[in-house]
OpenMM code with the backbone's topology and positions (N, CA, C; nanometers):
from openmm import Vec3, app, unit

residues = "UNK UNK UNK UNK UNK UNK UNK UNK UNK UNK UNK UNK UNK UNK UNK UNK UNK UNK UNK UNK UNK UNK UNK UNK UNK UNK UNK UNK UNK UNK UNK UNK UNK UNK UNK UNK UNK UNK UNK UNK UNK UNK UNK UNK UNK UNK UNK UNK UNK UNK UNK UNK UNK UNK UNK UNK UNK UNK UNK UNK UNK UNK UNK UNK UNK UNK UNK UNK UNK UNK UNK UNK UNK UNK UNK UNK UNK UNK UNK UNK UNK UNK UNK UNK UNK UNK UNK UNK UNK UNK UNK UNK UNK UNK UNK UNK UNK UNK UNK UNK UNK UNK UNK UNK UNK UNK UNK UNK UNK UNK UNK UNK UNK UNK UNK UNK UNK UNK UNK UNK UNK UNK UNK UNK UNK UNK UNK UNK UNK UNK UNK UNK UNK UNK UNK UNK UNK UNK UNK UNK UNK UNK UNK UNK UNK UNK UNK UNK UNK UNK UNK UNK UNK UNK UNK UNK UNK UNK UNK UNK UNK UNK UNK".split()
positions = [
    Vec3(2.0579, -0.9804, -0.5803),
    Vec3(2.0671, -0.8572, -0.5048),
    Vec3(1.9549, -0.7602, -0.5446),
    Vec3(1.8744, -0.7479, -0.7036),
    Vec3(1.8110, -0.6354, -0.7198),
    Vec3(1.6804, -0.7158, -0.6770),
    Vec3(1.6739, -0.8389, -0.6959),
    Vec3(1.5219, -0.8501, -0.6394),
    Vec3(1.4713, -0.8264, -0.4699),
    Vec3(1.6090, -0.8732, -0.3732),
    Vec3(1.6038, -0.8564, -0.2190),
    Vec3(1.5815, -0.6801, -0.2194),
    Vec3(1.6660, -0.5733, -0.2985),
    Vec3(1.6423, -0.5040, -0.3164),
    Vec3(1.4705, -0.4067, -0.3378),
    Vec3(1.4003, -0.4822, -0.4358),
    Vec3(1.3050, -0.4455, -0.4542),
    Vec3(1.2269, -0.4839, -0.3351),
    Vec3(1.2413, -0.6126, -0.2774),
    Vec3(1.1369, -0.6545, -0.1869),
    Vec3(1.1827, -0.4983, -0.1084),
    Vec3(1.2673, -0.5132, -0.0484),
    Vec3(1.3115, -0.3997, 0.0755),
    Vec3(1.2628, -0.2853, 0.0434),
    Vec3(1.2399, -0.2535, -0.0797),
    Vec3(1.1832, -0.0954, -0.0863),
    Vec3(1.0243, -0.1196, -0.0753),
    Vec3(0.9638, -0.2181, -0.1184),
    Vec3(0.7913, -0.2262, -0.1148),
    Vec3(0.7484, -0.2623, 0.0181),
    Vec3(0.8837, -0.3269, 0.1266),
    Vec3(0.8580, -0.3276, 0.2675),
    Vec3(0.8241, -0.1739, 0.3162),
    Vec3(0.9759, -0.0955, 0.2788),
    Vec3(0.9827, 0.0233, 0.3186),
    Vec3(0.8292, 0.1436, 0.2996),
    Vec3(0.7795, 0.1108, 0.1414),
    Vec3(0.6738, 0.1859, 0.1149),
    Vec3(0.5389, 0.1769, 0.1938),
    Vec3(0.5011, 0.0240, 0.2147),
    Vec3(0.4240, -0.0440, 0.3160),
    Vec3(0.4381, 0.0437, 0.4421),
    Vec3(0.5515, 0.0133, 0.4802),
    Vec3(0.5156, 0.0453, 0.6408),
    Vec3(0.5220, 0.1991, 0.6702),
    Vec3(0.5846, 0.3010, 0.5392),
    Vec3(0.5284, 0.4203, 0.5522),
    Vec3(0.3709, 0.4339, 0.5148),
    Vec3(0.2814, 0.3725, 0.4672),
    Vec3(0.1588, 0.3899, 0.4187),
    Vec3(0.1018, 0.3555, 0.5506),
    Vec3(0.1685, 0.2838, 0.6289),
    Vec3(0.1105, 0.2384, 0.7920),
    Vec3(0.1375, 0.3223, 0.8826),
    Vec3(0.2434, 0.4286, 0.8733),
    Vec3(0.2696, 0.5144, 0.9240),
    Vec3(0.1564, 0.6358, 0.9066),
    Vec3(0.1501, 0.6544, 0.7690),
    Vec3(0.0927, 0.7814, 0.8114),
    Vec3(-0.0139, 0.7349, 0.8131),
    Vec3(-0.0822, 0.6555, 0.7708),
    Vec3(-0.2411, 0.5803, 0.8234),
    Vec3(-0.2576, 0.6007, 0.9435),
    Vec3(-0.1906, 0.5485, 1.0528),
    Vec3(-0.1964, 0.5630, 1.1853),
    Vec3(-0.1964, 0.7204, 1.2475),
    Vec3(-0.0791, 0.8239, 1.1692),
    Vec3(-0.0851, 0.9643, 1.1320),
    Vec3(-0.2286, 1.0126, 1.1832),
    Vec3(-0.2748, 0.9495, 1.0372),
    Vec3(-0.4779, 1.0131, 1.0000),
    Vec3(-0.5139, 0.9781, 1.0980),
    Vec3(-0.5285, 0.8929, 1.1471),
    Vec3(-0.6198, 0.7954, 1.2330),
    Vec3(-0.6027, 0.8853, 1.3803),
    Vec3(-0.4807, 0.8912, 1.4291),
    Vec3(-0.4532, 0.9935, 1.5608),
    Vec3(-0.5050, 1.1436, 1.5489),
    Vec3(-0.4958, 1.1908, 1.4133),
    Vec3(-0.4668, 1.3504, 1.4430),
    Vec3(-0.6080, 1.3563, 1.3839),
    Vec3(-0.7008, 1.2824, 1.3441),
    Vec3(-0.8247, 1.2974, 1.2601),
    Vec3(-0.8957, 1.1941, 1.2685),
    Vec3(-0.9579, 1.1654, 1.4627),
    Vec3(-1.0220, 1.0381, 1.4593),
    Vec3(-1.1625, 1.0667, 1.4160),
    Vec3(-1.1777, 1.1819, 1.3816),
    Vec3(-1.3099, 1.1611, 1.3440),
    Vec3(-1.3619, 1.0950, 1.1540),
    Vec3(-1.2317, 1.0705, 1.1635),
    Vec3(-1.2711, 1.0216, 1.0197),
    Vec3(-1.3272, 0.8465, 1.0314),
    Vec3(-1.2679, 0.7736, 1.1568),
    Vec3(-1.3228, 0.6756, 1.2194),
    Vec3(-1.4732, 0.6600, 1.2271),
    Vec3(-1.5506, 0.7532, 1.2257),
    Vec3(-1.7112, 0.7784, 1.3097),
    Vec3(-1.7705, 0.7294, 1.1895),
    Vec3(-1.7121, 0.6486, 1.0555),
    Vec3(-1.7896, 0.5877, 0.9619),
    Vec3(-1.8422, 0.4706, 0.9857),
    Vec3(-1.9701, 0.4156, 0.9435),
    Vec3(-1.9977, 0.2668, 0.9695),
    Vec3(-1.9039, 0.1713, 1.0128),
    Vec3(-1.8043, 0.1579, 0.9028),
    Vec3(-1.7342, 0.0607, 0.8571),
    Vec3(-1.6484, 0.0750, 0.9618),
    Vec3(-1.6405, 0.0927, 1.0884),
    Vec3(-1.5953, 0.1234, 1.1855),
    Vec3(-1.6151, 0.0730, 1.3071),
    Vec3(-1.7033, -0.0174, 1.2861),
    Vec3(-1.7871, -0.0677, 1.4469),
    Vec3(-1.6473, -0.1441, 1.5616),
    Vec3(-1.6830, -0.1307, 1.6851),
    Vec3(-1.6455, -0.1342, 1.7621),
    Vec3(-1.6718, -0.2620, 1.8707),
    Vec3(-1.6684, -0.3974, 1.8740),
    Vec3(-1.6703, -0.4269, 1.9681),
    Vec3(-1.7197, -0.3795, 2.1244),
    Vec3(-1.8008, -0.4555, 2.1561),
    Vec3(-1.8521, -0.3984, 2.3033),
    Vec3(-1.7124, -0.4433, 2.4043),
    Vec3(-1.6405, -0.5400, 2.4175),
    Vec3(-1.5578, -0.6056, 2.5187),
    Vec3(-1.4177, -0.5466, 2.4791),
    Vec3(-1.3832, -0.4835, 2.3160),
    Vec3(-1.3091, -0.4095, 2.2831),
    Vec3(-1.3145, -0.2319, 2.4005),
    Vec3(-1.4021, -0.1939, 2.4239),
    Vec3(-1.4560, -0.0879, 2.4714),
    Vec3(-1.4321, -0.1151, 2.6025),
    Vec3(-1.4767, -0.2057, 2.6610),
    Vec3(-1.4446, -0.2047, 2.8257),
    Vec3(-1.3027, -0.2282, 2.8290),
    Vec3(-1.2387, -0.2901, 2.7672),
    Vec3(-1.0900, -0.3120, 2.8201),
    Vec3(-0.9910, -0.1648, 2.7810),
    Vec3(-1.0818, -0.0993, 2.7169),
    Vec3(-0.9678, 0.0668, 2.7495),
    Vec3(-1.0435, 0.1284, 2.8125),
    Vec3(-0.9252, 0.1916, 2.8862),
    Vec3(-0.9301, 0.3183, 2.9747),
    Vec3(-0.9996, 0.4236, 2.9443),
    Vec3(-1.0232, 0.4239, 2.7379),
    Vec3(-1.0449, 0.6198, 2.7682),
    Vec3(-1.0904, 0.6320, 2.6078),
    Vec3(-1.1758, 0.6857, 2.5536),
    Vec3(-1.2311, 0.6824, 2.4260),
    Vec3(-1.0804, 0.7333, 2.3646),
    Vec3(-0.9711, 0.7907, 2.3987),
    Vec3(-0.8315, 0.7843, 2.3330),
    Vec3(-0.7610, 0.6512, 2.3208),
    Vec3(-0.7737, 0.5556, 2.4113),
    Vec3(-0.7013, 0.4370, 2.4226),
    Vec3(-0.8721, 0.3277, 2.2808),
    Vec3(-0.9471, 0.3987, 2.2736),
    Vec3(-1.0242, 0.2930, 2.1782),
    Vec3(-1.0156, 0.3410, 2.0217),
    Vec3(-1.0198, 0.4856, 2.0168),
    Vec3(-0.9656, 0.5266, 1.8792),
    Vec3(-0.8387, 0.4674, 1.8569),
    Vec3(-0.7148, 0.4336, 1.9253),
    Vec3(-0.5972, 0.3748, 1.9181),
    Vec3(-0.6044, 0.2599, 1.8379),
    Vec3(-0.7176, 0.1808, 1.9223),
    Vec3(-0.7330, 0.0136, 1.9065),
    Vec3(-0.7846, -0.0052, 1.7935),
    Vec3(-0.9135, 0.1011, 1.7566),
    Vec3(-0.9429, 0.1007, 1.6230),
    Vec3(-0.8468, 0.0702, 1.5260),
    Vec3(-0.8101, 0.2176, 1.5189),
    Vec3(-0.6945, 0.2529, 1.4311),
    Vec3(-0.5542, 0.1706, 1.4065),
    Vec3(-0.5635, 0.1225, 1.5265),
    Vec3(-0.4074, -0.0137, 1.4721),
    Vec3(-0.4804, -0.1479, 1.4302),
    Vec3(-0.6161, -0.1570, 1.4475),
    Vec3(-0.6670, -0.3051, 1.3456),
    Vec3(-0.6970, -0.2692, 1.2647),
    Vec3(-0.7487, -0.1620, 1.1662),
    Vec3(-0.7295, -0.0736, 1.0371),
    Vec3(-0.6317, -0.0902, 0.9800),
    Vec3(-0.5588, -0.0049, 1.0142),
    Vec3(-0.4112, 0.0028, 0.9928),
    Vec3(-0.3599, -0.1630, 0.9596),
    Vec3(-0.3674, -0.2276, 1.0502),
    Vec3(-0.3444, -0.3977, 1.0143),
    Vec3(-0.3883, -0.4629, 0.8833),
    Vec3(-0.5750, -0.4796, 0.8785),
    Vec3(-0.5977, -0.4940, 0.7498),
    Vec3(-0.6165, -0.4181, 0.6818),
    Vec3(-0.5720, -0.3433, 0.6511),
    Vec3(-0.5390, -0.2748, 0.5090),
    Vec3(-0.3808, -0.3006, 0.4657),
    Vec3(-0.3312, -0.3886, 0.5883),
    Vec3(-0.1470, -0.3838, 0.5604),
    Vec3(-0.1460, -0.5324, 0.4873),
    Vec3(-0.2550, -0.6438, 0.4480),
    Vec3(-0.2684, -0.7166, 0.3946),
    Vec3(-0.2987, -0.7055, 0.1923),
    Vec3(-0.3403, -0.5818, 0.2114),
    Vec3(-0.3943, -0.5496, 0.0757),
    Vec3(-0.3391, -0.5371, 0.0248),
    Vec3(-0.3376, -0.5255, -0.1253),
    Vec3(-0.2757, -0.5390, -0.2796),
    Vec3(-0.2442, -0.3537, -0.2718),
    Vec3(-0.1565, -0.3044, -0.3551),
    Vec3(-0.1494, -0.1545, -0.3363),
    Vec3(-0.3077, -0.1001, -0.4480),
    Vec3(-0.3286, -0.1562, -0.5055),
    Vec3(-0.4515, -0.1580, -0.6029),
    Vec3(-0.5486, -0.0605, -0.5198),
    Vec3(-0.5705, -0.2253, -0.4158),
    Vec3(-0.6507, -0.1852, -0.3038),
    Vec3(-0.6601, -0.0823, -0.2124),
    Vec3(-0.5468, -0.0647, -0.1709),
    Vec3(-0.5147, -0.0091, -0.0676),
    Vec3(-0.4873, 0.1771, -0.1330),
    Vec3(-0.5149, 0.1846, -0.2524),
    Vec3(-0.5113, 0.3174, -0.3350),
    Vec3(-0.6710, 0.3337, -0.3438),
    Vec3(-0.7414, 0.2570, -0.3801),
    Vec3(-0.8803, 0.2229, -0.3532),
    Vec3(-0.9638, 0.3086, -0.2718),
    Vec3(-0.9014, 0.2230, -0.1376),
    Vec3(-0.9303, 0.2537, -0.0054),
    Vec3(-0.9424, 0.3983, 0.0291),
    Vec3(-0.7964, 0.4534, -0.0344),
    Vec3(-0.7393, 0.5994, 0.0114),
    Vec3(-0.8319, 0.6877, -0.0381),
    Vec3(-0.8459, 0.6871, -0.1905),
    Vec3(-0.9464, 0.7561, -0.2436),
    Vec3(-1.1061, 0.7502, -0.2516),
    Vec3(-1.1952, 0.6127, -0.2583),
    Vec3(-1.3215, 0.6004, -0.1989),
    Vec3(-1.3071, 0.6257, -0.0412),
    Vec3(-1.2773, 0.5695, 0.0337),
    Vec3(-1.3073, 0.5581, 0.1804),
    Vec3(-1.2524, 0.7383, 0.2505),
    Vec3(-1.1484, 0.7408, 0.2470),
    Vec3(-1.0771, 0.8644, 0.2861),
    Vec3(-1.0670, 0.9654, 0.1603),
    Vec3(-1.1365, 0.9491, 0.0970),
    Vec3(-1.1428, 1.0976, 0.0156),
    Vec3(-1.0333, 1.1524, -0.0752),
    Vec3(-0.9327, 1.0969, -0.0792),
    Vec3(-0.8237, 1.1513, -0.1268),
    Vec3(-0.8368, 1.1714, -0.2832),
    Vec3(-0.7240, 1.1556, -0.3610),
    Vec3(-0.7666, 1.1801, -0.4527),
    Vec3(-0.6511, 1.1629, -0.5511),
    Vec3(-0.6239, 1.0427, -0.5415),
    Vec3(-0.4813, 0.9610, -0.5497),
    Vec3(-0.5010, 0.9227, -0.7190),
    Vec3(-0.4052, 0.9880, -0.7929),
    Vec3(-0.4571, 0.9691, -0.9606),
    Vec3(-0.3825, 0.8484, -1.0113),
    Vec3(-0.4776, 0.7287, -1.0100),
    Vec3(-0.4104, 0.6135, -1.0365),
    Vec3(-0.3857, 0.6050, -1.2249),
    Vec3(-0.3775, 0.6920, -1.2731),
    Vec3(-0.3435, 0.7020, -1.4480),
    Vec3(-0.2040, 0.7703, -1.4301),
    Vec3(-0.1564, 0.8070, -1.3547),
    Vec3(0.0114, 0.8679, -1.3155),
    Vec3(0.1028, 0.7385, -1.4298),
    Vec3(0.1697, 0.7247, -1.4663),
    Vec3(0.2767, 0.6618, -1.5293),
    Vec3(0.3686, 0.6177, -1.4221),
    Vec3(0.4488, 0.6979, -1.3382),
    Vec3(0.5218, 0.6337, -1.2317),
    Vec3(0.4056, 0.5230, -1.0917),
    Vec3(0.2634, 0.5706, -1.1305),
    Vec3(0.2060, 0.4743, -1.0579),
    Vec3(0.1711, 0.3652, -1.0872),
    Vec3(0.1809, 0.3643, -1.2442),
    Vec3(0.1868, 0.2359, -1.3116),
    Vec3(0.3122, 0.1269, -1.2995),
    Vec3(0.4295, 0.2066, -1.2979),
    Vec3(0.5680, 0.1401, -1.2841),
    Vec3(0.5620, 0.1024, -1.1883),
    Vec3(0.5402, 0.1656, -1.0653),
    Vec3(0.5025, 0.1368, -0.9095),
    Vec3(0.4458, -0.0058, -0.9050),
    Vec3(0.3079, 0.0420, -0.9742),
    Vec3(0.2164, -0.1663, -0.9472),
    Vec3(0.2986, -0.2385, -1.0122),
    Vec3(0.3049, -0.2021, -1.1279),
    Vec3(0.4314, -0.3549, -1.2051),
    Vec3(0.5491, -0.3500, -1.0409),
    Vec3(0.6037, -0.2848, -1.0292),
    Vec3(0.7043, -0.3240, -0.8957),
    Vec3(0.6356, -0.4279, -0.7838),
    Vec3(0.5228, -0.4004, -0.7520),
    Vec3(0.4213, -0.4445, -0.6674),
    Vec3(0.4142, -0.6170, -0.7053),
    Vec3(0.3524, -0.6163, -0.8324),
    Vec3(0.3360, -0.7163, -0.8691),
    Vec3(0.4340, -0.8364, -0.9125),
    Vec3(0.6028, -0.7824, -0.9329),
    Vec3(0.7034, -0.8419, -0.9538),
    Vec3(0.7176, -0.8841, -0.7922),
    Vec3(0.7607, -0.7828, -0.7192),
    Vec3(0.7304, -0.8401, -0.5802),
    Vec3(0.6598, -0.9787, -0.5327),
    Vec3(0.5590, -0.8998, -0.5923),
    Vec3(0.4634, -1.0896, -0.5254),
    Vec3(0.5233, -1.2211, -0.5496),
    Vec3(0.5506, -1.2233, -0.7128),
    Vec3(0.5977, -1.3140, -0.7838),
    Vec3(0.7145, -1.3599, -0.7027),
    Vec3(0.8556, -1.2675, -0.6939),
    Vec3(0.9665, -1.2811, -0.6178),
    Vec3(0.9307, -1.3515, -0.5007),
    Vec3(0.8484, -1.3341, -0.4084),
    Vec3(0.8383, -1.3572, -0.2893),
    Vec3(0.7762, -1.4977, -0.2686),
    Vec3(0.6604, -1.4972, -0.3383),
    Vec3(0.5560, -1.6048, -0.2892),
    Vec3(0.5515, -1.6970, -0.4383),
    Vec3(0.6121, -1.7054, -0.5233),
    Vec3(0.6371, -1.7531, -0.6224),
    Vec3(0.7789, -1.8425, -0.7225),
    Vec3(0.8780, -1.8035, -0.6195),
    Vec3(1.0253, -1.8340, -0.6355),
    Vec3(1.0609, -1.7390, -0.7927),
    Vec3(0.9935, -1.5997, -0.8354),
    Vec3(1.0354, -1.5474, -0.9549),
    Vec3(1.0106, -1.6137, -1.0483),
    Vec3(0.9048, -1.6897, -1.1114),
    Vec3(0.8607, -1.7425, -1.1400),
    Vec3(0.7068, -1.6640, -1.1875),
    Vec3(0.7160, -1.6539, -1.3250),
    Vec3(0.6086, -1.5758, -1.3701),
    Vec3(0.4534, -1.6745, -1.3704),
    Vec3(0.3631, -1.6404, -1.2850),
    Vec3(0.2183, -1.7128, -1.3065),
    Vec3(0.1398, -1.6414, -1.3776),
    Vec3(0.0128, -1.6641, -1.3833),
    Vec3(-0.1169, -1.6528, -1.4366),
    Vec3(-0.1618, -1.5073, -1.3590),
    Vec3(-0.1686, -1.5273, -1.2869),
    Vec3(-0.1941, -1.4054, -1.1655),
    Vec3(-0.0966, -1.2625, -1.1689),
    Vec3(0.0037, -1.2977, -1.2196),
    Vec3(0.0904, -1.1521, -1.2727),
    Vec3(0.0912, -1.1382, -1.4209),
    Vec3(0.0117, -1.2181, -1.5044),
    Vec3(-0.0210, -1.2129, -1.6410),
    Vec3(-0.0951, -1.1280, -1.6219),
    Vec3(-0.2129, -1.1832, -1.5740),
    Vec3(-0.3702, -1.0880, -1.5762),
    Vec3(-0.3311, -0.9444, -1.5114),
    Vec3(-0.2837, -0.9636, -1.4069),
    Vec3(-0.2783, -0.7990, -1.3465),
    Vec3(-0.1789, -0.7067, -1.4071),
    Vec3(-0.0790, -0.7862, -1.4731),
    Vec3(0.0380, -0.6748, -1.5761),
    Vec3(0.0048, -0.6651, -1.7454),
    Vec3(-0.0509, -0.7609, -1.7804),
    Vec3(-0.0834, -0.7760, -1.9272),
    Vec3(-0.0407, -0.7668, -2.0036),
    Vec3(0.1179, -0.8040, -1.9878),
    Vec3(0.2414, -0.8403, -2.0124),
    Vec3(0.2218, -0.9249, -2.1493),
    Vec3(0.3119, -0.8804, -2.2597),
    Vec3(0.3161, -1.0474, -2.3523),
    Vec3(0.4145, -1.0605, -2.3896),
    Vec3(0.4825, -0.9841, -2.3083),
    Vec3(0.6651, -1.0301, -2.3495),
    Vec3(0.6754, -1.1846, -2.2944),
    Vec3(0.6009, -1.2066, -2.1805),
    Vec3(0.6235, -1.3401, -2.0732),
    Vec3(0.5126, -1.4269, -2.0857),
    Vec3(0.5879, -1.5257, -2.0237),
    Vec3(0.4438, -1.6640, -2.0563),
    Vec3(0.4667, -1.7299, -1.9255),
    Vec3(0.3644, -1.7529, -1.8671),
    Vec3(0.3712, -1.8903, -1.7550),
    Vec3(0.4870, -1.9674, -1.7255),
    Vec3(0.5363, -1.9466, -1.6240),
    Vec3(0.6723, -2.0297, -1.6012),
    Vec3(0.8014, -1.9897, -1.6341),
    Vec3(0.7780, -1.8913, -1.6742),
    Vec3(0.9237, -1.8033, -1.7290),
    Vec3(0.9820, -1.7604, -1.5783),
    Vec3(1.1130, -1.7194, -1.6055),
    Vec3(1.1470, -1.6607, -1.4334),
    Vec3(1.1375, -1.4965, -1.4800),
    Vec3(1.1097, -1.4171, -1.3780),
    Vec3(1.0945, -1.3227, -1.3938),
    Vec3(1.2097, -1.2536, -1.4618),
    Vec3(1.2496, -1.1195, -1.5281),
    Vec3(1.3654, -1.1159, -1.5763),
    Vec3(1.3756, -0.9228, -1.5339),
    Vec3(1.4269, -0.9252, -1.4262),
    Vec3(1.4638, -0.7976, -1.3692),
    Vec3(1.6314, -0.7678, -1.3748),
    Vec3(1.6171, -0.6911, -1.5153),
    Vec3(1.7306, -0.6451, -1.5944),
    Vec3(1.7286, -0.5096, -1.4789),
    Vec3(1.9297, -0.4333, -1.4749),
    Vec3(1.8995, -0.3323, -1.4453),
    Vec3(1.8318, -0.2061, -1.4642),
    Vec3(1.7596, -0.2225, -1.6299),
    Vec3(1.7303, -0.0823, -1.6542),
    Vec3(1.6103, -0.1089, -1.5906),
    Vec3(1.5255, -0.2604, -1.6196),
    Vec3(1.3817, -0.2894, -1.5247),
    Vec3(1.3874, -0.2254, -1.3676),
    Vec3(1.4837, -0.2863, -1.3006),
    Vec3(1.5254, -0.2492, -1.1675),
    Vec3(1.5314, -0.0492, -1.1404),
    Vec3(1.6002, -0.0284, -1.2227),
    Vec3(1.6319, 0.1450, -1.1813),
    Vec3(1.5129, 0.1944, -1.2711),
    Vec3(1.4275, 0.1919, -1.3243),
    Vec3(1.3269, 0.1927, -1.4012),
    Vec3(1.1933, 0.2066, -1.2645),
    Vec3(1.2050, 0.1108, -1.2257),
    Vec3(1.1341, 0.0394, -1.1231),
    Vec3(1.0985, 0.1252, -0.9505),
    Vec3(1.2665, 0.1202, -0.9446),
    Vec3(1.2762, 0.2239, -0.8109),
    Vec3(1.2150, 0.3563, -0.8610),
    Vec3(1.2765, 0.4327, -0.9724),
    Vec3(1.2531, 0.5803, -0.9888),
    Vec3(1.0659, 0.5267, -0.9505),
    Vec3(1.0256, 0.4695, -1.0050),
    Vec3(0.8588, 0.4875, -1.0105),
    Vec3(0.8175, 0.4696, -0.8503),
    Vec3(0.8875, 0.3852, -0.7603),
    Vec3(0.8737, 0.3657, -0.6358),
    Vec3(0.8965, 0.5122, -0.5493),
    Vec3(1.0444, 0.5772, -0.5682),
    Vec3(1.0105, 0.7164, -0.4921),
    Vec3(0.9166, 0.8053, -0.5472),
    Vec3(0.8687, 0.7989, -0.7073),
    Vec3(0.7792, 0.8860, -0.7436),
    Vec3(0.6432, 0.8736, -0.6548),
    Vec3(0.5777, 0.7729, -0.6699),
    Vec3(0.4643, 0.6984, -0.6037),
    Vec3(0.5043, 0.7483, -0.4038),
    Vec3(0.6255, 0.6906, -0.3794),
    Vec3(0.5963, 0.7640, -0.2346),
    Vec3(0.6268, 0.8952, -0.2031),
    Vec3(0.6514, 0.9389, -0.3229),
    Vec3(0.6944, 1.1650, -0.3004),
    Vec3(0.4991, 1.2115, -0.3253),
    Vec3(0.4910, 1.1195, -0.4446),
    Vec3(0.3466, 1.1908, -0.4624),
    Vec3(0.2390, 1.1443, -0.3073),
    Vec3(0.2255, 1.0122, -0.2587),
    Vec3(0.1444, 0.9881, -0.1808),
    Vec3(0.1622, 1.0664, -0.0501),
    Vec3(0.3119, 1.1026, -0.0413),
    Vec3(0.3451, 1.2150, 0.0660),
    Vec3(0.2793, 1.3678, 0.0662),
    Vec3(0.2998, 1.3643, -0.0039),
    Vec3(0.2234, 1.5085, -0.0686),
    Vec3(0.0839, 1.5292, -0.0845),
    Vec3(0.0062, 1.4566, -0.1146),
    Vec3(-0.1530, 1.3962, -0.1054),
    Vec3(-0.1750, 1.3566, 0.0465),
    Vec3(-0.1167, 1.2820, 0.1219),
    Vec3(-0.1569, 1.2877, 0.2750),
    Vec3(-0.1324, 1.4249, 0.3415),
    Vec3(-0.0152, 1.4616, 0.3165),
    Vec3(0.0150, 1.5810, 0.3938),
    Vec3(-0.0803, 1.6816, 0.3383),
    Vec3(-0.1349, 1.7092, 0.2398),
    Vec3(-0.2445, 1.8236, 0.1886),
    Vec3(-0.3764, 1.7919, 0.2107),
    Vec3(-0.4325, 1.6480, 0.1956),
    Vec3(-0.5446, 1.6266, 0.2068),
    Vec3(-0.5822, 1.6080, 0.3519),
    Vec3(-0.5263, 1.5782, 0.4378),
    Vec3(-0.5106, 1.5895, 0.5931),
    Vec3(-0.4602, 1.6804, 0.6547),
    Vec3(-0.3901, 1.7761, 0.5865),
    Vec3(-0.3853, 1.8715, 0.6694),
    Vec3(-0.2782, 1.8292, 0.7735),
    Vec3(-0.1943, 1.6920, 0.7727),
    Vec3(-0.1154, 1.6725, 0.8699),
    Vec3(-0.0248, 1.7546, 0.9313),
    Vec3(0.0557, 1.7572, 1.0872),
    Vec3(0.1463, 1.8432, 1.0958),
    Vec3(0.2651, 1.7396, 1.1477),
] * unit.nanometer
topology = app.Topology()
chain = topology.addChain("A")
for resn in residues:
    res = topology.addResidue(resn, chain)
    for name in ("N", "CA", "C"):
        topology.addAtom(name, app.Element.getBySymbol(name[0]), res)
């Protein structure tokens, strides 16, 4: 139950980070007008209206970046969009360990690899261990998850100016 749990909240965090991405992207297309932005010519004829192509942009953005590691995708926020997202936070640390238990859970059968060694640097665990999400890990875990999405709320809504 606490691991379906965890998945469900890093779904939940995801698709708010897609939310207000899409947010920026509508209420502030000019943040689009960067290189890294190009446009298809046959993308362009099939909309109606430089509103219907900022759209199109902005939801294949929005897409790959919904592939990325939160690492990344904190990365992104602060080089690309300016923000200014303080990845030395303590609850943003608890956050990636959540992130990274996730993976394991999901695409790993809980089952500790090599790949959540290196990125947690963990030495309680060794290769092949099953993951071990005790409740205090679990409620430990969440608190750092609403911290991470109260703070990123607060950083979009100020640094954008959203309404």
């Amino acid at each position: 139950m606490r691991e379906m749990l965890v998945c469900r909240n890093i779904d939940a965090i995801d698709y708010y980070i897609a939310q207000m991405l899409r947010k920026v992207y509508k209420q502030r297309p000019e943040i689009m007008r960067a290189s890294e932005y190009s446009v298809q010519m046959s993308t362009v004829l099939q909309c109606g209206s430089i509103d219907e192509v900022i759209l199109k942009v902005a939801e294949q953005k929005v897409q790959d970046l919904s592939y990325k590691g939160l690492n990344d995708l904190i990365k992104y926020l602060n080089e690309t969009l300016k923000m200014k997202f303080d990845i030395k936070r303590d609850d943003y640390q608890v956050a990636l360990e959540v992130f990274y238990a996730r993976n394991i859970l999901v695409h790993n059968g809980g089952i500790v690899n090599e790949l959540y060694l290196q990125k947690t640097k963990r030495l309680d665990l060794k290769v092949g261990d099953p993951y071990p999400l005790t409740h205090m890990d679990f409620a430990v875990g969440i608190a750092g998850l609403v911290a991470l999405t109260y703070y990123l709320d607060k950083e979009f809504l100020s640094h954008f100016k959203l309404t």
